[in-house]
N, CA, C and O atoms as a GROMACS GRO file, in nm:
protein
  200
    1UNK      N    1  -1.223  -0.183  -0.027
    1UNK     CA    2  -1.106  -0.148  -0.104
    1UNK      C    3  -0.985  -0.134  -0.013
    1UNK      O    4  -0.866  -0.142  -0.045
    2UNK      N    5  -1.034  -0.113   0.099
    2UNK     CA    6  -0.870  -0.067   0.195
    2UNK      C    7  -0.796  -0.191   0.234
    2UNK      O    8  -0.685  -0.193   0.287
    3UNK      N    9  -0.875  -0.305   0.199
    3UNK     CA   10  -0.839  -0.413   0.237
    3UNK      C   11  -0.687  -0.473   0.090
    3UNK      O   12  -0.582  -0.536   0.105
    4UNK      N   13  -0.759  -0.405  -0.044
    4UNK     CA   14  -0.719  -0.443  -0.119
    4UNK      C   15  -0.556  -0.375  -0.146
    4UNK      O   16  -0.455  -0.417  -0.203
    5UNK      N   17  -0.590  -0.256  -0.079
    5UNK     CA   18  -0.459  -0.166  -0.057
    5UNK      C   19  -0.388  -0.186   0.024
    5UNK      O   20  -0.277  -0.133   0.020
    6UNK      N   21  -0.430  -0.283   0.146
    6UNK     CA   22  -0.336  -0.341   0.258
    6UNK      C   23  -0.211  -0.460   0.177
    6UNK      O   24  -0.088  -0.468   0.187
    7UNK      N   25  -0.295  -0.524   0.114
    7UNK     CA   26  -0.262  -0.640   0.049
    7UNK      C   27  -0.179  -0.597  -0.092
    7UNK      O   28  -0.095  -0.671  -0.143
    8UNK      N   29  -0.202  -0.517  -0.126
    8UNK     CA   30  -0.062  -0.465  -0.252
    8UNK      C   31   0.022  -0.392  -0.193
    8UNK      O   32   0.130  -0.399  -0.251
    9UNK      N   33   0.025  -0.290  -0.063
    9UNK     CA   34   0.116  -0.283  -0.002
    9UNK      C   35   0.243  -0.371   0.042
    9UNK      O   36   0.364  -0.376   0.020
   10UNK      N   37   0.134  -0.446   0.128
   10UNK     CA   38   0.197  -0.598   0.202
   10UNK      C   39   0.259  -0.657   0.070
   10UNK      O   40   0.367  -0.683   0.123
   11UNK      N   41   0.273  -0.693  -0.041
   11UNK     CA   42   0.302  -0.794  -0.178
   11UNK      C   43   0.408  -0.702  -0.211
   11UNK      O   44   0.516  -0.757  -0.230
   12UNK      N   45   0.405  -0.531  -0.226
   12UNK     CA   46   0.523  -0.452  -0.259
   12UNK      C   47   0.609  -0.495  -0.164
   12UNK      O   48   0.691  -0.572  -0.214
   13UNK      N   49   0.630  -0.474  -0.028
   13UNK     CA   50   0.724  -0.524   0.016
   13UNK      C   51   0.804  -0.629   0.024
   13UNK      O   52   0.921  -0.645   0.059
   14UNK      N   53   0.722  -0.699  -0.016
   14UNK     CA   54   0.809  -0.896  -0.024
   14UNK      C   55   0.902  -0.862  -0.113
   14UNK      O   56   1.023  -0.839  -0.103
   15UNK      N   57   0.777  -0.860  -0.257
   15UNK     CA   58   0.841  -0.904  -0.337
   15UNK      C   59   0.901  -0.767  -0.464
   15UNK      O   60   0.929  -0.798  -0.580
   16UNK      N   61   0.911  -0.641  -0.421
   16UNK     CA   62   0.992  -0.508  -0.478
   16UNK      C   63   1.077  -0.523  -0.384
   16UNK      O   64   1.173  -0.594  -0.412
   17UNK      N   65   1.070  -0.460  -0.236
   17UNK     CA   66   1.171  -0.451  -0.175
   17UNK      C   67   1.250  -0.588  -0.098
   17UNK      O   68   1.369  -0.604  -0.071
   18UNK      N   69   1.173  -0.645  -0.086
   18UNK     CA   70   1.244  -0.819  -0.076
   18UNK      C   71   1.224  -0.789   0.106
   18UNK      O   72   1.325  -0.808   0.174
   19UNK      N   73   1.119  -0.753   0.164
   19UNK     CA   74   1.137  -0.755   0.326
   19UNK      C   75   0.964  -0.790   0.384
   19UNK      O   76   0.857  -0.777   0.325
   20UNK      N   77   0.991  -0.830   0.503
   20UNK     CA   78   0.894  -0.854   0.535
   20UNK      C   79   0.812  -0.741   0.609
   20UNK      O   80   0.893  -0.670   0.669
   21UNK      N   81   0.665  -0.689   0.630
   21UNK     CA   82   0.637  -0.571   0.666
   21UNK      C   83   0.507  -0.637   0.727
   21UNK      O   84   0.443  -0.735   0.690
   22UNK      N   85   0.484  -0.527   0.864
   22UNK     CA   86   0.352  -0.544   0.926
   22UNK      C   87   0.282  -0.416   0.918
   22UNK      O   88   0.340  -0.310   0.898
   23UNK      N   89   0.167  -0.427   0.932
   23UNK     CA   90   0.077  -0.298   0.905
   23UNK      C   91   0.008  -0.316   1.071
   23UNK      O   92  -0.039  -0.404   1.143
   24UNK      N   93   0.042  -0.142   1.075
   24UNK     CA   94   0.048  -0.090   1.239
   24UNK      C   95  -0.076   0.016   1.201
   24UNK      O   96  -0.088   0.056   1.085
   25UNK      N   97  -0.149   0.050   1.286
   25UNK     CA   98  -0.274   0.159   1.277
   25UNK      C   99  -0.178   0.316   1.362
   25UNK      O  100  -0.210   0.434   1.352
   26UNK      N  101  -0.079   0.265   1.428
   26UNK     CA  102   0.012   0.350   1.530
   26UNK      C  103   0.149   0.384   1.408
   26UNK      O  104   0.223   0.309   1.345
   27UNK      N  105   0.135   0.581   1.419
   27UNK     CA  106   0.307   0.596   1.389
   27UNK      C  107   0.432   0.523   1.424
   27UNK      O  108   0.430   0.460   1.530
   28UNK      N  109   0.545   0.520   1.348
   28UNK     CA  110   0.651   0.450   1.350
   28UNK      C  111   0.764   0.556   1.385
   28UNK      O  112   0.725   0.657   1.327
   29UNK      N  113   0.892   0.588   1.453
   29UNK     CA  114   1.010   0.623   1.443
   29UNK      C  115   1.105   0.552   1.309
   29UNK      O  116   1.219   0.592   1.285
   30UNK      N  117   1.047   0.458   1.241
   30UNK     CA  118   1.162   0.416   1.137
   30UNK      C  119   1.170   0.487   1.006
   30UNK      O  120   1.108   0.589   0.978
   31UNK      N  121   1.257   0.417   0.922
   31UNK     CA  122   1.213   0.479   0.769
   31UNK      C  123   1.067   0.481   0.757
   31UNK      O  124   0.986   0.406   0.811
   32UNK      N  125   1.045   0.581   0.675
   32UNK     CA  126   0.917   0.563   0.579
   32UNK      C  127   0.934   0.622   0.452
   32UNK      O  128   0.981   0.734   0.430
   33UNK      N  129   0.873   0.505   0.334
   33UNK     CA  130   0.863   0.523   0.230
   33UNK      C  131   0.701   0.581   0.216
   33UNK      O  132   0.604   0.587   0.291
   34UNK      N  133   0.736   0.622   0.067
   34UNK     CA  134   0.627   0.675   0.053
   34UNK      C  135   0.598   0.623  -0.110
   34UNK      O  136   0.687   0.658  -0.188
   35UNK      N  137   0.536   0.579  -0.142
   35UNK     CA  138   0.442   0.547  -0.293
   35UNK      C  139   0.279   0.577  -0.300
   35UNK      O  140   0.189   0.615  -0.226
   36UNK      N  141   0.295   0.545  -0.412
   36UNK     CA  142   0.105   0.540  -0.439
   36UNK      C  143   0.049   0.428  -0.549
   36UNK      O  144   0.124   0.382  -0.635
   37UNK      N  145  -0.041   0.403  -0.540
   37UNK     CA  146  -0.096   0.335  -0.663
   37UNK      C  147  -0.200   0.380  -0.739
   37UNK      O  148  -0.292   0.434  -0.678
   38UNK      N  149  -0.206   0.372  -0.833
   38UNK     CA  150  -0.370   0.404  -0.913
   38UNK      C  151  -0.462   0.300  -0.890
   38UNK      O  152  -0.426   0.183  -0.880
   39UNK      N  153  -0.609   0.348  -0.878
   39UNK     CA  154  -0.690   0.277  -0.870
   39UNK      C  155  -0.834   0.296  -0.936
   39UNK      O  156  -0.903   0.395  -0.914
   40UNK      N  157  -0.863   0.213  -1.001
   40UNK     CA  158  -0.995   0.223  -1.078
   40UNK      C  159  -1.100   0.137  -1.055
   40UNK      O  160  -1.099   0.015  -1.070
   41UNK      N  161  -1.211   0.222  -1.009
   41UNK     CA  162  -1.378   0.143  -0.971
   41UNK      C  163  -1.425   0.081  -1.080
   41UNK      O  164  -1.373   0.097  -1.191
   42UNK      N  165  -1.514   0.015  -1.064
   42UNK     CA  166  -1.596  -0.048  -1.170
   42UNK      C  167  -1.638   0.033  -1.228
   42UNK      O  168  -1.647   0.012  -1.349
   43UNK      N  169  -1.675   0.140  -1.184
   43UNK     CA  170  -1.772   0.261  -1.280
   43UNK      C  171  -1.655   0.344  -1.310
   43UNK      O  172  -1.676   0.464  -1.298
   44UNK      N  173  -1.561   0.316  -1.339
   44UNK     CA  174  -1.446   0.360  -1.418
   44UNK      C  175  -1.404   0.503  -1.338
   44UNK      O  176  -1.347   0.595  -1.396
   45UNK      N  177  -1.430   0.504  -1.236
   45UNK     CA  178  -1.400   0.630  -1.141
   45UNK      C  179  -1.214   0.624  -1.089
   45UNK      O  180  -1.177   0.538  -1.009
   46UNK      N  181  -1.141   0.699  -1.132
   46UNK     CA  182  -1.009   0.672  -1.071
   46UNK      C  183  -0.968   0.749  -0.963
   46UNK      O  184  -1.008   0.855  -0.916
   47UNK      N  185  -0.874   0.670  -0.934
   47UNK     CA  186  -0.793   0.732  -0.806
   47UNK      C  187  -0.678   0.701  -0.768
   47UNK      O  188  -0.629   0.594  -0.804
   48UNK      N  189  -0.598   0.804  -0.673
   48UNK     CA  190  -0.451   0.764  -0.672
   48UNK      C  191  -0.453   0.746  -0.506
   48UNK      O  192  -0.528   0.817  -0.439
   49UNK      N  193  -0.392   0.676  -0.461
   49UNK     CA  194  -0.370   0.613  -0.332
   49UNK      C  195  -0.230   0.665  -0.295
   49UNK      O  196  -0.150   0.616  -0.374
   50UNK      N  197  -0.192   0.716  -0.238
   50UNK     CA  198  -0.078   0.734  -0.134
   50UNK      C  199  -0.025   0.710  -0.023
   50UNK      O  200   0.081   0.764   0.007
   0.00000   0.00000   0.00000
C-alpha cells in the first residue's frame, strides 16, 4: 500500500498543484504541505493517511 500512497502523492503534485516532486526518506528545510487521503482495504477496513 505505501507504494500506492507514493504514487497518489507523486500524481497530486503534477497534476493539483501543477509541479514536479521527488520523494526523499530525509527531512526537508522547504515548504511543507500537509494532506491526507482516505483509504479502504478489501475487507472494507478504512483509513486516513496523512
Amino acid at each position: 500500500m505505501l507504494e500506492s500512497l507514493k504514487e497518489a502523492a507523486k500524481n497530486f503534485c503534477i497534476h493539483q498543484i501543477g509541479a514536479s516532486c521527488e520523494i526523499k526518506d530525509a527531512p526537508t528545510n522547504k515548504r511543507t504541505l500537509i494532506a491526507y487521503i482516505d483509504v479502504q482495504t478489501q475487507d472494507q477496513k478504512r483509513y486516513r493517511v496523512i
